[in-house]
N, C-alpha and C positions, 0 to 999 in steps of 0.2 A: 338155493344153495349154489348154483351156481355163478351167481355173479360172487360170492362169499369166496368160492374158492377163486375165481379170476384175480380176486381183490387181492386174496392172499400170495397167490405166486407173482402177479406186480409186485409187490413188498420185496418176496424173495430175491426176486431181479433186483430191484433198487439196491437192495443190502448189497449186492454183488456188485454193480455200478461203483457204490458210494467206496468199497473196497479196494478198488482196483485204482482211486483216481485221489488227488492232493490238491485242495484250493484253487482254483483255477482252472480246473480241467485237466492238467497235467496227469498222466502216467506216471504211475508209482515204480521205484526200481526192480526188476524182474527177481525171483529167486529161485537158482540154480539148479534145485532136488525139490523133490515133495517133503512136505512137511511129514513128522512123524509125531501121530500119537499115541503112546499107549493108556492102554482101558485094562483096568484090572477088579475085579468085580466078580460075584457069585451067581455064576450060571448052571450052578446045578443046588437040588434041593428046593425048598418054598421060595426060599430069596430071589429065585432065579427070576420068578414071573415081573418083579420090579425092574432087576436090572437088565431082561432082556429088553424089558418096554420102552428103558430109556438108550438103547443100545440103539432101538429102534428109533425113537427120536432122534438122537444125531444123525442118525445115516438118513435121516428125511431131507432135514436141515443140507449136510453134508453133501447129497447130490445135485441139489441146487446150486452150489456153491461153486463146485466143482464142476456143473457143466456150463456155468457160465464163464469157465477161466479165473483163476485166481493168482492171482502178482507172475502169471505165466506159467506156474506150477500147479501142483494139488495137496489138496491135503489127505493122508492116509493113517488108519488105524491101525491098529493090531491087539487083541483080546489076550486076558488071561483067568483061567475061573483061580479064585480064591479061595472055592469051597466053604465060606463062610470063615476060614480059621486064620487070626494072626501070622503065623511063622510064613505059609503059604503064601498071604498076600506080600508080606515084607522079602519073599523070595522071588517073586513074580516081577515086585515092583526091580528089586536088583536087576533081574535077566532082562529085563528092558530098556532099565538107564545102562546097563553096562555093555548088552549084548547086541538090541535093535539099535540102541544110541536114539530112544526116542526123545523131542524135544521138548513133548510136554507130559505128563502122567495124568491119570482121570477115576477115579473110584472114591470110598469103594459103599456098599451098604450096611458093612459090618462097621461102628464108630471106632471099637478099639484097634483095627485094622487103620482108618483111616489117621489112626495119632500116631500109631507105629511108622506105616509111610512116611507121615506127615514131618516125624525126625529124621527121616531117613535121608527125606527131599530137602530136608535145612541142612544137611552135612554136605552132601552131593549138588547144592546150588540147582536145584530141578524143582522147575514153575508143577506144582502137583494141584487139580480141581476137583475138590469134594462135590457126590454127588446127592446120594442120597442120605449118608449117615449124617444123623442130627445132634450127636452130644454139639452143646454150647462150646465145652471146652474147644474144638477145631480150630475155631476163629476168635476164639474169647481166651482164655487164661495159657492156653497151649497155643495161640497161634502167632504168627512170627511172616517173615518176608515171602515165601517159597509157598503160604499154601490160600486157594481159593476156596470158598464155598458158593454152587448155585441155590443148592435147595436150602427151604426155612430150616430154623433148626428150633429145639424145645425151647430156648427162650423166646424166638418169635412166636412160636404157634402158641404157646403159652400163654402170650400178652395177649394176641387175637382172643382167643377163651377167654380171657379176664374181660374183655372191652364188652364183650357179647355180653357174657354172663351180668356184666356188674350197669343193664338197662333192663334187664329183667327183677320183680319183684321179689326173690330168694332173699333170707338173711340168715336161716341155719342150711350150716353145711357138713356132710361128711365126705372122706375122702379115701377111697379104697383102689389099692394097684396092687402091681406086679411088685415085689420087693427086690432090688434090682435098679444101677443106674440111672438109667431109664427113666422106670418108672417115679424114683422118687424126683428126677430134673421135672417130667412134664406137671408131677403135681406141683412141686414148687413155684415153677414159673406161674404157674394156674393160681394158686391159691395166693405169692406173694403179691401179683399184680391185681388182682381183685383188692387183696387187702390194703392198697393204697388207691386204688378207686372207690370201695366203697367202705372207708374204717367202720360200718355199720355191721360188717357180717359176722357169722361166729363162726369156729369153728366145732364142732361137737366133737367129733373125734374121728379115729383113723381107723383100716384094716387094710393088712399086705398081709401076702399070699408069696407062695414062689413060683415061679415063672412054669407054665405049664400045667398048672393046678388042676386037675379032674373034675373039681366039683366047689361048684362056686355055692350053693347054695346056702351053707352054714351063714357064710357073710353076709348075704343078701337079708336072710333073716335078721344079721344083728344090724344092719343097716337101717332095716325097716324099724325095729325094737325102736330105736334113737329118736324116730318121729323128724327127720330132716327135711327140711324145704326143699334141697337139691341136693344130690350124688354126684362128685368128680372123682369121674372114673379115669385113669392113669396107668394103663397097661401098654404092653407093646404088642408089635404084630404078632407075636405068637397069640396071646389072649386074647386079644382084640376080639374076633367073629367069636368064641365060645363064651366069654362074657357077656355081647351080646345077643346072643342064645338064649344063655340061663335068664337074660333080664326078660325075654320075649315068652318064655314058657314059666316063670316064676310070676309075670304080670309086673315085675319090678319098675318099668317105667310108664306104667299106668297109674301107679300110688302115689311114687314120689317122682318132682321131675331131674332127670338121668341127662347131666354132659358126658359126653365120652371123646377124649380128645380128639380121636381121628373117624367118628363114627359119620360123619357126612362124607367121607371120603371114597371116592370109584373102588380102588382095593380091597375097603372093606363091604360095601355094601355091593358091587358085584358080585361075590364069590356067594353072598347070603341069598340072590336072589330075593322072591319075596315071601322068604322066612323071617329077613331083617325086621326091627321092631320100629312102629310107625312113631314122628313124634319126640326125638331121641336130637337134643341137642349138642354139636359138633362144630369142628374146625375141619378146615382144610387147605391145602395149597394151591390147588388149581381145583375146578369142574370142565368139565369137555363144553356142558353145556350154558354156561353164565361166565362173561358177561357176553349180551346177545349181539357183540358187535361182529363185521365182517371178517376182522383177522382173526379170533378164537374161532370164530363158527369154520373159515375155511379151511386152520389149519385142522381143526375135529375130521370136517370131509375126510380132507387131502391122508388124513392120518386114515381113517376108516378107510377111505379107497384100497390105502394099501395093503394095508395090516387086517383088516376084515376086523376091527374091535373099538372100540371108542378110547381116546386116548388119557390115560390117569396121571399124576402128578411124575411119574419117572420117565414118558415121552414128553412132557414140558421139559421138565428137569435137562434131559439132552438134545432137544430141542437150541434150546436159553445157552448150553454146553460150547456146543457147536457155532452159534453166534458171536461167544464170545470169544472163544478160539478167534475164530478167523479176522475178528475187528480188530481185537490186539495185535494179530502179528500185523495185517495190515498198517497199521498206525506205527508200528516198528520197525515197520520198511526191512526186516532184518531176521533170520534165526538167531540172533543171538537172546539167551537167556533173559539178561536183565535188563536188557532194552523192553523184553515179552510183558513182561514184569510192570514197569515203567507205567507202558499205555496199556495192563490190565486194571492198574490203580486209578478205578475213579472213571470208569468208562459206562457208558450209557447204550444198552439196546435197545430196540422192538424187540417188545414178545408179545406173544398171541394176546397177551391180556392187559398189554400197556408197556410202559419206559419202565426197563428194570435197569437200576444203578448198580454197580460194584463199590463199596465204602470203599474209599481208599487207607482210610486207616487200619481197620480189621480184615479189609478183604469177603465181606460177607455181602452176598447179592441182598437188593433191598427190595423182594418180592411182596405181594400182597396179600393176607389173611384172608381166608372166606368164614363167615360163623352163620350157621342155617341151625334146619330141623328137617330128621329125615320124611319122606312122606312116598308114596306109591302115586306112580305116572302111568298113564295107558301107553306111553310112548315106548319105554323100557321096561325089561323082564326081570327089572330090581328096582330097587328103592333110590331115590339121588332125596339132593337136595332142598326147599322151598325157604321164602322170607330169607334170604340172603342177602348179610352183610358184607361190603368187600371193605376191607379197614386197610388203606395204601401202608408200602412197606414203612416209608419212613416212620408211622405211629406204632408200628410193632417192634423196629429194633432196638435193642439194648441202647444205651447211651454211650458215647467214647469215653465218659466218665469212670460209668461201670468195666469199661471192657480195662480201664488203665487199672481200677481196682484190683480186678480179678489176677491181670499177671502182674502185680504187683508193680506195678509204675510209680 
């Protein structure tokens, strides 16, 4: 591990090099103040434990940056909790463009939060980066000049599931979620992208719940009645770990076999410990641990040295954040807004797990899918990953076709 992590703060450094300098060697022109960004995001409640991790990610990222000198200056933060609720976040977001005068906006994990902004920042001419919240609409039917997305959103992680799913030998399906946005975005994207990979499937039929449900087990039994090949499970974080609960004490995916959108994922399958149910097909955005190359393995260290925890998809997420912050302005030589803008359309990282592109036409990071099956490691005191697929970003995103559809082009 330690040549992993050597490897990886060389990277670091080079990012900071390649930052500071223009073709030739040349020095880039200095600017004046530190940059400003505001973060506005849910740090209190459940949500919190995402958006601190990714809080965390940038500031890893971020003191790298910054203590190698950046265009002369620095770049600096400033947090807001949103409490998870619209008015707040769109109040937060105001007191920051209006009051810090920051120069770029970053949140949030709540979606409807992040459309709210998202208008706000298209009225106000302020470069806004989604982080965690996944509706499609952001970057797809709602989205426009002013706003970015790092993290997948449910039509990526969607398609991933479909790819996965539609090499396995299933052809009857049932599909049971959260009833709720959401849930029915991740089933559709699941279900309509299978259905164009494998027109051989069926569907048998559906069950939705409301968000928070007590007792799954009614469903699971009519799930089972149905005699399905596979179960696409479509819930959000709330249901996520108590669905897969009931599957684990009902024997549910021992009978039939059980995708769960986010079920390979560190958030969920941490918190279960190894309660979680073995076996249990899933997507994901990142693992800490795959792919076994020197930049994901160092920056996992470099993240556990600090943080004492292994790092899940919302330390990538700000991680990827903070990269692409400081490239852009870089390449902008400039605080000016639209210039920010300019050279974030279509720009190219390092991240821990390969070249992540920003689409310049949607604005949507074109990160990579993981699709596994959970299983028990002696290594960790939870369940991760095995038999991992990584399907690069470009084969999971929407088409520019689709995205003109959607806002009506």
């Amino acid at each position: 591990m330690k040549f992993m992590a050597t490897r990886f703060g060389v990277l670091l450094g080079a990012l900071v090099l390649t930052l500071t300098l223009i073709p030739g060697g040349k020095a880039l022109a200095q600017i004046d103040r530190p940059i400003k960004v505001g973060i506005i995001d849910c740090y209190s409640g459940p949500p919190a434990t995402y958006c601190n991790e990714l809080l965390d990610g940038f500031k890893m990222a971020l003191e790298e940056i910054n203590k190698q000198g950046f265009l002369g200056s620095t770049i600096e933060f400033t947090t807001r909790d949103t409490k998870f609720k619209v008015d707040i976040a769109l109040s937060m977001a105001k007191e920051l463009v209006m009051k810090e005068k920051v120069d770029v906006l970053m949140g949030t994990i709540n979606s409807a939060a992040s459309l709210a902004v998202s208008e706000y920042c298209k009225r106000e001419k302020v470069p806004f980066i989604v982080g965690i919240g996944m509706s499609e609409k952001i970057t797809g039917e709602k989205g426009h000049r002013y706003v970015f997305r790092t993290h997948a959103n449910t039509a990526q992680m969607g398609k991933a599931g479909a790819i996965g799913l539609s090499k396995k030998p299933f052809k009857k399906y049932w599909i049971g979620g959260d009833d709720y946005e959401y849930g029915h975005a991740v089933a559709n994207a699941t279900w309509g992208n299978l259905k164009k990979l494998r027109p051989d499937v069926e569907l048998l039929g559906e069950s939705w719940w409301k968000v928070g449900e007590p007792d799954f087990t009614p469903y699971i039994t009519a799930m089972l009645a149905a005699n399905p090949d596979a179960i696409i499970q479509a819930t959000g974080a709330r249901d996520e770990i108590p669905f897969l609960k009931a599957a684990n004490s009902t024997g549910l995916h021992k009978k039939v076999a059980l995708y769960a959108y986010a079920a390979t994922d560190l958030g969920t399958l941490r918190p279960m410990g190894m309660e979680a149910p073995e076996g249990v097909l899933g997507t994901a955005p990142y693992h800490f641990f795959y792919p076994e190359t020197p930049e994901n393995l160092g920056f996992s260290k470099d993240f556990y040295d600090r943080y004492e925890t292994y790092p899940g998809f919302g330390a990538f997420d700000g991680f990827c954040m903070a990269r692409f912050v400081a490239a852009a302005f870089s390449k902008a030589r400039s605080l000016d807004k639209e210039k920010f803008i300019d050279a974030l359309e279509g720009m190219t990282i390092d991240s821990p797990v390969g070249k992540m592109k920003m689409r310049a036409y949607d604005h949507q990071a074109m990160g990579p899918g993981f699709f596994g099956v959970t299983t028990k490691s002696p290594k960790y005191p939870f369940l991760i990953a095995k038999d991992i697929e990584m399907i690069p970003g470009e084969e999971i995103m929407p088409s520019i076709e689709e995205i003109k559809k959607a806002r009506g082009e």
